[in-house]
C-alpha positions as CSV (number, residue, x, y, z in Angstrom):
1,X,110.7,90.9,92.0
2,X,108.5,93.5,92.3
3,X,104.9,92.8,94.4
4,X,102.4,93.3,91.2
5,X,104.7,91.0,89.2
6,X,104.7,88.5,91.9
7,X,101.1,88.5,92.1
8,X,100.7,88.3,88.7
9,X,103.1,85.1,88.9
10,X,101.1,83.7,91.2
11,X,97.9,84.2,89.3
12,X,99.7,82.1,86.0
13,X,100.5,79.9,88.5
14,X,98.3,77.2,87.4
15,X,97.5,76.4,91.3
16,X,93.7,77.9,90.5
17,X,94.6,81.3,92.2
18,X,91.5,83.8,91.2
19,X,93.3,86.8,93.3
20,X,96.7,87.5,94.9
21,X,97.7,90.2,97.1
22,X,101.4,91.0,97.6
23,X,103.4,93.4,99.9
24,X,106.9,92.5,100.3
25,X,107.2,88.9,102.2
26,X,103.7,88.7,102.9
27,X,101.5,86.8,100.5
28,X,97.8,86.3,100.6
29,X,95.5,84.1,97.9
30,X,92.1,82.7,97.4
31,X,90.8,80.0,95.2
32,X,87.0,81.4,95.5
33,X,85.5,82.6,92.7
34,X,83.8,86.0,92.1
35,X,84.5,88.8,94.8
36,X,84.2,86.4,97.3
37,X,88.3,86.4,98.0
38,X,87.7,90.1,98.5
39,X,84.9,90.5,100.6
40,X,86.5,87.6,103.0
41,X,89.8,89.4,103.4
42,X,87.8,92.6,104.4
43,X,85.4,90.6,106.6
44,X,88.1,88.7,107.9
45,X,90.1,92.2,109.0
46,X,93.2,91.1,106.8
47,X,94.9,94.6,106.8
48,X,96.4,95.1,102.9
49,X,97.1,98.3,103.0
50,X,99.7,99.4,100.7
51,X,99.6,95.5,99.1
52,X,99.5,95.2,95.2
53,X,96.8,92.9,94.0
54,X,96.0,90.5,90.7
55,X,92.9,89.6,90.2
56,X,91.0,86.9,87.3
57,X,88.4,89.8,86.5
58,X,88.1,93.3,88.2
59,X,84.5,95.1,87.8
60,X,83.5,98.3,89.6
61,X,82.3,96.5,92.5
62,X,86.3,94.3,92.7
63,X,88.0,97.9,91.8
64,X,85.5,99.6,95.0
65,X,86.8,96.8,97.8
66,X,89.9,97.3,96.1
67,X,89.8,100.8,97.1
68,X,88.2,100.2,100.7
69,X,91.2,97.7,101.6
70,X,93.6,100.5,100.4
71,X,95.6,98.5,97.9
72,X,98.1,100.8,96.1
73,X,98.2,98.9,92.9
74,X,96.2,96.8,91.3
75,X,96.4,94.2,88.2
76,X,93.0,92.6,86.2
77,X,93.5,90.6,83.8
78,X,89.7,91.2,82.6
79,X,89.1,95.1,83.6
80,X,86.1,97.4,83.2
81,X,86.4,100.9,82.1
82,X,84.2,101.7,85.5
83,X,86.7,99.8,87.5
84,X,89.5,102.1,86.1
85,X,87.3,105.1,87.0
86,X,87.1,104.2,90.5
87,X,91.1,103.3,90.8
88,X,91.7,106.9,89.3
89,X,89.7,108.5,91.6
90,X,91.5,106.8,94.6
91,X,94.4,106.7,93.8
92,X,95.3,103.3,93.1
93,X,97.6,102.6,90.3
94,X,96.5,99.8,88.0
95,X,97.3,97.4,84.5
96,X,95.2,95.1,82.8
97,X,95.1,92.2,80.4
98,X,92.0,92.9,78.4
99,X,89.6,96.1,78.8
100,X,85.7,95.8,78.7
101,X,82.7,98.5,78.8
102,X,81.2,96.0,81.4
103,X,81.5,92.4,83.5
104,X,79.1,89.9,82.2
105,X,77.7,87.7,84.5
106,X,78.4,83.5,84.4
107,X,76.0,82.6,82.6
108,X,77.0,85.5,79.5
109,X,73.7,86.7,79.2
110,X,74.3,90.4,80.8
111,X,75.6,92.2,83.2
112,X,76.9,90.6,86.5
113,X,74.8,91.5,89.1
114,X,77.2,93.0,91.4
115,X,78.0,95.4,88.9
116,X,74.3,96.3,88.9
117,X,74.6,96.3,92.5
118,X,76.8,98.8,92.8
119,X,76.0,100.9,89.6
120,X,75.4,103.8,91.5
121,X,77.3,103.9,94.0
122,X,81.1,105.8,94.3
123,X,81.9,105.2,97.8
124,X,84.0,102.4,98.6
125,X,82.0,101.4,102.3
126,X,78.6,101.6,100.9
127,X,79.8,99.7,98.0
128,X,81.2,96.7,100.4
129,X,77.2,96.8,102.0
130,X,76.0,96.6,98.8
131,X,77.8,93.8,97.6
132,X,77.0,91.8,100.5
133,X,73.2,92.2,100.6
134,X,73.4,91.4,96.5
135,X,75.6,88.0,97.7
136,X,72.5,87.2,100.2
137,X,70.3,87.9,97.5
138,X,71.6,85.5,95.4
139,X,72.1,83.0,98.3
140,X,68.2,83.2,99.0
141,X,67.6,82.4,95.1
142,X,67.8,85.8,93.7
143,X,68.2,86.0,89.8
């Protein structure tokens, strides 16, 4: 079985997965919600190089830590146009379930805010900084 389809597997799974990352033997998952998975494999130094991911929902921000882990393919079943901007400037091959113009955030009422937080920004380090001051944001009762 090929990695993305593997991932995608495990996604359908019905075990909760939110994101899967798959390079040959080597399998890595989260449960957590949002870009948290993401940001914790990049904190945590989980090298993915090369992996293929699947992922719930894949914004600009997802598709920018995407692109800072160096995953060579990536799969979202909810995709943003912006997100495939920033694979096709990297490199990163890519598929998606449904396409949107943007993310919305939980509660549906706009934009999620790590979109925002990243809105202008097309490199993939500065976009991991951004992310995780708009995650303490939030944490300190941001809106």
């Amino acid at each position: 079985m090929r990695d993305i389809e593997y991932c995608k597997s495990l996604l359908a799974s019905g075990d909760g997965y939110t994101c899967a990352l798959v390079r040959g033997e080597t399998a890595y998952t989260s449960i957590a919600s949002g870009i948290a998975p993401l940001v914790g494999f990049i904190d945590g130094g989980t090298d993915v190089r090369g992996f293929s991911a699947a992922d719930r929902i894949v914004g600009k921000a997802a598709a920018l830590l995407y692109a800072r882990m160096g995953v060579a393919y990536v799969y979202g079943e909810v995709t943003s146009a912006s997100a495939l901007d920033v694979f096709a400037r990297h490199g990163i091959a890519c598929e998606y379930g449904t396409l949107v113009d943007v993310i919305i955030n939980r509660r549906g009422d706009g934009a999620c805010p790590m979109e925002c937080a990243v809105a202008d920004i097309d490199e993939p380090t500065a976009a991991v900084a951004a992310v995780k001051a708009e995650i303490e944001r939030l944490k300190n009762g941001g809106s």
